[in-house]
N, C-alpha and C positions, 0 to 999 in steps of 0.2 A: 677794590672789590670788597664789597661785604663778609665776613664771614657768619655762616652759619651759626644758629645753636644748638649744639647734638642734644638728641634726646624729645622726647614728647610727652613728661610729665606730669602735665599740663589736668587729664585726669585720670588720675591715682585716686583723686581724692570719691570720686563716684563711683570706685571698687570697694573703697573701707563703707562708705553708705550705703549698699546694697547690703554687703555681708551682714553690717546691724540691723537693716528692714529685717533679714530673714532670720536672725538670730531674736528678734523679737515677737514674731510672726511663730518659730516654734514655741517662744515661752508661754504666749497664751495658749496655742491650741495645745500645750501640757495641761496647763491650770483649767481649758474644758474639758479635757479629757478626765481629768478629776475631780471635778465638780458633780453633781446632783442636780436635776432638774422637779421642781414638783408639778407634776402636770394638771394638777388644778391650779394653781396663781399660774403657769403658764397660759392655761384657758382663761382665766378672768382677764388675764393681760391681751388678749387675742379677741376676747367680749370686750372690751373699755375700748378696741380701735375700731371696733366694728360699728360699735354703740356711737362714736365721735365722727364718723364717717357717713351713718344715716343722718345724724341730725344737722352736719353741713352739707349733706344732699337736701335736706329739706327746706335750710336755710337759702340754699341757691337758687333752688328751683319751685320754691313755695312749697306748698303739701302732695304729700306726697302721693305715686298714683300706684294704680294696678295693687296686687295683691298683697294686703297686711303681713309683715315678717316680726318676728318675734321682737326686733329691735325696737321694732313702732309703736307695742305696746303702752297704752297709756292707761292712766286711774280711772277714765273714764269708761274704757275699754272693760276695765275690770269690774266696775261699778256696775256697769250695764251687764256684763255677765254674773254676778250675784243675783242683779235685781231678776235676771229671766228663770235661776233655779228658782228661787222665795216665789216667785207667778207662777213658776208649774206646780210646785209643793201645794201652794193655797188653793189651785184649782183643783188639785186632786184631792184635796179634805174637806173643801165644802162641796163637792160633789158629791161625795160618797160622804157625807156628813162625819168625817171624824174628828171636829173640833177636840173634841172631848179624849181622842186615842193621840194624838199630835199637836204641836203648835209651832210655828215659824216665826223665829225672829232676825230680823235684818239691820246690821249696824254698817258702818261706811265701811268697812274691810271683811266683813265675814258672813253667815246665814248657819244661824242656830238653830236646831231642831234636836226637839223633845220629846218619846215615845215615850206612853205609859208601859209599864212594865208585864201587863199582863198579854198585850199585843203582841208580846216578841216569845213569853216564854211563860212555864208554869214551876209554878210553885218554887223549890228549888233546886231545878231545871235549866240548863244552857241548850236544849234541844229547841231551835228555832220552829216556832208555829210555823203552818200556814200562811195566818194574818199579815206576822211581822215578814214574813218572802214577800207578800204582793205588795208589801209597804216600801220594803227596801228596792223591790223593782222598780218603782214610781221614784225613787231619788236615785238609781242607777241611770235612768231614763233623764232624767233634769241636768245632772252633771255630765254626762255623755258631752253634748254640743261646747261643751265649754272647758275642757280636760286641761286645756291648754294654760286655762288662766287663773288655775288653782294652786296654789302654795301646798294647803296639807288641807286634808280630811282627817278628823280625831276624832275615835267613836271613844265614847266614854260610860264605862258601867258601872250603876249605883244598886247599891241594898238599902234596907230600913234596919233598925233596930227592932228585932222581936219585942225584945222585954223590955218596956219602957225603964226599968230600974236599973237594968245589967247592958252591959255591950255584948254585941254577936263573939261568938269566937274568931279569935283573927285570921287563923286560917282558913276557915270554912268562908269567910263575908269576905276575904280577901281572893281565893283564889272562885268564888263564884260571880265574883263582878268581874273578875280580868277573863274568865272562861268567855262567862257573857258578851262580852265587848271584843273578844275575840273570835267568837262567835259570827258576829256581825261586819268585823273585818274580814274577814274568810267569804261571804260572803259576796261583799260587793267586791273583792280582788278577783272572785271566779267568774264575775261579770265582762271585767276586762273593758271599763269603760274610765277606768282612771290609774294614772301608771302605781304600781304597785308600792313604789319607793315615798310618794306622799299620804299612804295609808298608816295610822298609828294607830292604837291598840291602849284602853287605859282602863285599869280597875279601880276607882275609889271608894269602893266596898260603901259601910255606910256612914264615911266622917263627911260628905256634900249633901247634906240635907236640905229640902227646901219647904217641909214642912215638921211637923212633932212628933213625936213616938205614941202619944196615948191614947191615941185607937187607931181602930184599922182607917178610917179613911185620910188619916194622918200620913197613918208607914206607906198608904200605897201610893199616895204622891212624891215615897222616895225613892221608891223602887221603878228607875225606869232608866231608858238608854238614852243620851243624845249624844248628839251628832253634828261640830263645830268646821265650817266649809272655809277656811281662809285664801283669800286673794293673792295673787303674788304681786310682789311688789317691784313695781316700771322700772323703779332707779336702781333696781339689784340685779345682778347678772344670774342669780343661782336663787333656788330655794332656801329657806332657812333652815331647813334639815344638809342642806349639801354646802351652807356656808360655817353651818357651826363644826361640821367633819374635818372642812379650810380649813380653820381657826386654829380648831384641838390638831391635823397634820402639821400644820406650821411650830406650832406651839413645841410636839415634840422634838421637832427637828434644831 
């Protein structure tokens, strides 16, 4: 007769392996429990799978249907919505003939626009006209339809130089272009046709000149507002105002 082997030993050994799963199991979730999350690179991290998941939906299934989502975004897209404000802008100046009070210009990522300075305001005054309200409702109007595919709107406020021989005083030329131009932001934010966080606000008093000091019809082509419309860009998850905030959050951290 055979004898037996007392005993069932056999496993022990898949007691001591669990205890280590679970003794490994609480060291991480200590090490997240004290850890920090940043929840914007958590969001771009969450935009890069979303962003790599349309484009191998498109890739599968050719292009793609039904209604445009933010991920589908392309240059063209944005191209095409520049080019529709710079066509409302120009119909609305040569309509109403204001070549001469405005001018629009169009590069491949932005639509510049240039008010003369008597349109918006007098003398030296931040108290917005009339003129320059029905003017800035016609570009509240243009950028409406297309809120979506705008990076930043920057209003920017210029002075002249009085005296051809001397500079403005720096306080008075400085804090009357940033009034100005703040002005103007205040403005089209109470419109509520563009989110408020791609609105900026810029005084460069009168060091951006674009014509001379030595007479009047010189300073008065320095003296005016524009107004720079940038595109957002396809390959970026965030605006460059909410990527450079990243940048400098990370930086601290």
């Amino acid at each position: 007769m055979k004898r037996r082997r007392k005993g069932g030993g056999g496993a022990n050994w898949q007691d001591t392996y669990g205890d280590m799963v679970t003794l490994l199991l609480c060291f991480f979730v200590l090490l997240y429990s004290m850890s920090s999350i940043n929840e914007s690179k958590w969001a771009l991290i969450v935009q890069s799978f979303k962003r790599d998941a349309t484009l191998q939906t498109m890739d599968t299934h050719g292009e793609g249907s039904g209604d445009q989502t933010d991920d589908q975004i392309s240059k063209e897209d944005v191209t095409e919505a520049l080019n529709q404000i710079a066509m409302a802008l120009n119909e609305y100046s040569e309509k109403n003939n204001l070549q001469q009070q405005m001018s629009i210009t169009q590069g491949a990522d932005y639509v510049f626009i240039t008010f003369r300075d008597a349109v918006f305001f007098e003398g030296d005054s931040y108290v917005l006209l009339d003129s320059g309200k029905r003017m800035l409702d016609e570009v509240a109007n243009a950028i409406a339809p297309q809120n979506n595919l705008i990076d930043e709107m920057r209003v920017m406020g210029h002075t002249s130089q009085g005296d051809p021989t001397k500079p403005n005083n720096p306080t008075v030329d400085r804090f009357l272009a940033s009034n100005r131009a703040s002005t103007v932001t205040v403005y089209l934010q109470e419109k509520n046709v563009i989110d408020p966080d791609k609105l900026v606000s810029v005084g460069y008093g009168q060091w951006r000149p674009i014509a001379g000091f030595d007479n009047d019809t010189e300073r008065a082509k320095n003296r005016r507002v524009e107004i720079m419309i940038t595109g957002m860009n396809p390959d970026s998850a965030e605006n460059s105002v909410d990527k450079y905030f990243t940048i400098r959050e990370g930086e601290a951290e």
